[in-house]
Backbone bond lengths (Angstrom), bond angles and torsions (degrees), N, CA, C in turn:
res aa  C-N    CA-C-N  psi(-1)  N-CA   C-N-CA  omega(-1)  CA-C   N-CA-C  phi
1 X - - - 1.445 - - 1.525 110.36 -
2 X 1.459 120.35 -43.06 1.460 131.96 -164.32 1.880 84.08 -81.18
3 X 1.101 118.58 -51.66 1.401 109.08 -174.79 1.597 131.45 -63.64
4 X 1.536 103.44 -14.64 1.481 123.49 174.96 1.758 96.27 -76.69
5 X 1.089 97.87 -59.86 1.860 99.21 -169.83 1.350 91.49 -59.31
6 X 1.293 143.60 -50.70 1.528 117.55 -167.74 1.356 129.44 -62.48
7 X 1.591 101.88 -23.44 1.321 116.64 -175.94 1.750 110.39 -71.41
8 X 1.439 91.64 -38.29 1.834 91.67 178.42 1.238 129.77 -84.88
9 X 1.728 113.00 -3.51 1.439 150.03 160.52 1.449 107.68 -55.66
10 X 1.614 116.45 -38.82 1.146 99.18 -152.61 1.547 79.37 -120.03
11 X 1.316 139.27 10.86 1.033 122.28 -176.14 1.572 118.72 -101.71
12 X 2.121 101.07 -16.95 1.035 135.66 162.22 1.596 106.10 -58.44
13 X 1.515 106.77 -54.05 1.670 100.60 -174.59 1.492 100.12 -72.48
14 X 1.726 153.99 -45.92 0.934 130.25 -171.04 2.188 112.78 -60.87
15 X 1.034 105.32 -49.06 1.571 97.40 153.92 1.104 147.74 -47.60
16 X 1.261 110.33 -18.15 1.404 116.13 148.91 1.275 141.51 -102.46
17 X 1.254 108.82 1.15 1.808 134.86 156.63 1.569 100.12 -75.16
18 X 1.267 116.60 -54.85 1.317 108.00 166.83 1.607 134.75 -33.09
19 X 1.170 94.75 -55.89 1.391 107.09 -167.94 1.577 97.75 -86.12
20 X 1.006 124.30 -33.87 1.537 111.23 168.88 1.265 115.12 -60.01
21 X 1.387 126.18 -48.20 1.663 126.47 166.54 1.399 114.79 -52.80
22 X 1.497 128.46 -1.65 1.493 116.61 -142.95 1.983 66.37 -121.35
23 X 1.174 134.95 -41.92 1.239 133.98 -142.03 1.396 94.59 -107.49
24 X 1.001 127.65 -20.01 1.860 129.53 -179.62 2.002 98.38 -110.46
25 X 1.221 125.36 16.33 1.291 127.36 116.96 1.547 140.98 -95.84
26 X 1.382 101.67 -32.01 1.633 106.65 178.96 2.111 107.10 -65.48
27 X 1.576 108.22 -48.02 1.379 115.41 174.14 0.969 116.08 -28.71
28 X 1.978 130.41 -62.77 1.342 116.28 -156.43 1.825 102.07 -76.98
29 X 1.132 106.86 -44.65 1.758 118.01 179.51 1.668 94.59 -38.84
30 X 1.166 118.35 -68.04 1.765 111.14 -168.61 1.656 105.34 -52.57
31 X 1.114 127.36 -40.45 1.378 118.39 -177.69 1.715 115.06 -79.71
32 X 1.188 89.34 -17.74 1.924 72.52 168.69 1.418 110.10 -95.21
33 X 1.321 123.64 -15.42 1.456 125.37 159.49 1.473 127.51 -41.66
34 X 1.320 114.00 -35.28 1.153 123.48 -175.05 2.158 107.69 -80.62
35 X 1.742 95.09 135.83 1.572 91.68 -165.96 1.203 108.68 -75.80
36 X 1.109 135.24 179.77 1.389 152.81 167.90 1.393 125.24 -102.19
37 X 0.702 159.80 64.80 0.953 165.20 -38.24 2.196 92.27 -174.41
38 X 1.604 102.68 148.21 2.164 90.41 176.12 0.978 117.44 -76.91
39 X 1.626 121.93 127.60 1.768 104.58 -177.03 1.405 85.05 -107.21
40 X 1.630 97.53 134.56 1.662 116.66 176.36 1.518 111.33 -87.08
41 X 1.544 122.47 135.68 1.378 120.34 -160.75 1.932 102.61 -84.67
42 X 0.870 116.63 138.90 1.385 113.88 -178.51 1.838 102.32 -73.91
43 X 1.178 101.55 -32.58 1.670 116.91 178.37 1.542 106.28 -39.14
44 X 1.344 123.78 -29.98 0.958 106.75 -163.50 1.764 120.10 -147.61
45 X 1.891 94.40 22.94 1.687 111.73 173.80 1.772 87.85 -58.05
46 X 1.185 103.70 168.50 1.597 126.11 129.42 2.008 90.07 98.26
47 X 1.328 119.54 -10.54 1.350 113.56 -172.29 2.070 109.04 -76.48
48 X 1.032 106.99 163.06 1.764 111.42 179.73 1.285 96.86 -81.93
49 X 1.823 109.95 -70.10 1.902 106.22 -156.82 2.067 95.37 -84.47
50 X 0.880 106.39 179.08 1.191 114.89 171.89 1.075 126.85 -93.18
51 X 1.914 110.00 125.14 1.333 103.69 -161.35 1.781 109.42 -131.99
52 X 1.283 119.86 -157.56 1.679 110.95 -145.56 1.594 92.18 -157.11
53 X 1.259 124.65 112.11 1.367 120.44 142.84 1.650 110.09 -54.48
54 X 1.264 116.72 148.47 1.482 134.36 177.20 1.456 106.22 -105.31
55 X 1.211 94.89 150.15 1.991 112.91 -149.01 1.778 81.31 -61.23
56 X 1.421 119.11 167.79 1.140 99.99 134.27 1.576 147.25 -144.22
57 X 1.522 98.42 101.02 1.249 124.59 -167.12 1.686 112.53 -48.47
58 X 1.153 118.25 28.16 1.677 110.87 -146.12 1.900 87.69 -85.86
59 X 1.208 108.58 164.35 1.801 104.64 178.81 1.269 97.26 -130.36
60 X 1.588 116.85 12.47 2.030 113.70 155.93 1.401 121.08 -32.44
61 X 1.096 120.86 -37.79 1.919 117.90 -163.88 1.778 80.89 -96.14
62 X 1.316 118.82 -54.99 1.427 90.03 -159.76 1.860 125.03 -68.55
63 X 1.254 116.63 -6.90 1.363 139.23 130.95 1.575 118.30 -46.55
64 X 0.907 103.63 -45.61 1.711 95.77 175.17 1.487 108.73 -67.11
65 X 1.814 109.37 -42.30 1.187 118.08 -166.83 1.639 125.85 -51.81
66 X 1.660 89.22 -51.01 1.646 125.40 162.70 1.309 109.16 -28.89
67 X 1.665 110.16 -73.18 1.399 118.27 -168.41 1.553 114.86 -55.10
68 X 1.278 107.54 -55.50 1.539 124.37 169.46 1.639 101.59 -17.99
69 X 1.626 105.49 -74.04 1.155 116.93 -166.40 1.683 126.66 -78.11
70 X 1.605 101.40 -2.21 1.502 99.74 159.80 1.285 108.99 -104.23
71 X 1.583 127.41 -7.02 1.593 116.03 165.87 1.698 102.18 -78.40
72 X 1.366 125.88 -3.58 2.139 103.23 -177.18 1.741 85.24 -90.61
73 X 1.577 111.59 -45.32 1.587 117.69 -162.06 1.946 95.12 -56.81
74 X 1.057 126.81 -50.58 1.101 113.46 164.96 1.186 138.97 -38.30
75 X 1.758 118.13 -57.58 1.083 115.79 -172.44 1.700 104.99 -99.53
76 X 1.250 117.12 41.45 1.468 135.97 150.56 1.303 121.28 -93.86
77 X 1.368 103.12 -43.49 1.391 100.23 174.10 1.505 126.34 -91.60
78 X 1.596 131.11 20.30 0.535 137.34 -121.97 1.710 97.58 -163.37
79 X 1.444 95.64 -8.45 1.707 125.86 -168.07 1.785 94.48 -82.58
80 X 1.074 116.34 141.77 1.537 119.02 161.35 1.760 118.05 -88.66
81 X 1.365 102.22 107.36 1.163 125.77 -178.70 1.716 127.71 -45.27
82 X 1.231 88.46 -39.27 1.552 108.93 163.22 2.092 131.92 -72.38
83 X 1.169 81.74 -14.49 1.398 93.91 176.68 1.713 121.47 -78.88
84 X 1.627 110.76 140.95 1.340 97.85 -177.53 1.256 119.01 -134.19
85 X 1.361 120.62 161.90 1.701 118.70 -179.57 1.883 119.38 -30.63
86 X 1.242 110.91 -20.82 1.291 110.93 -173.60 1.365 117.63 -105.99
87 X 1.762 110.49 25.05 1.301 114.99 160.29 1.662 115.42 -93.96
């Protein structure tokens, strides 16, 4: 009896490994299926000649990013080594 239920226990869990593998391939395929459709920039209704947002190549955030990450690397090293959770 105990050996019948395990068998259908585990036959339950391979069916549902299944279907999780079957559904975390079908997911990404359905979303790239779907079209895209032109999104018109509001930036730039209402002008006469024709005009152009400019890419933007700017490297501000990754400068921000930089800094960010030499103010933690700093104040890591900068940490007292001797110190412990029970201060």
């Amino acid at each position: 009896m105990i050996d019948r239920n395990m068998k259908s226990l585990m036959n339950l869990n391979r069916v549902a490994g299944v279907l999780v593998v079957a559904a975390a391939a079908v997911l990404p395929a359905a979303a790239l299926a779907q079209d895209e459709s032109f999104k018109n920039d509001a930036r730039l209704e209402g002008y006469e000649a024709r005009v152009q947002v400019e890419s933007g190549d700017s490297t501000a955030l990754t400068w921000l990013l930089l800094v960010f990450l030499a103010m933690v690397a700093m104040g890591v090293m900068i940490k007292n080594a001797k110190r412990t959770h029970l201060d």
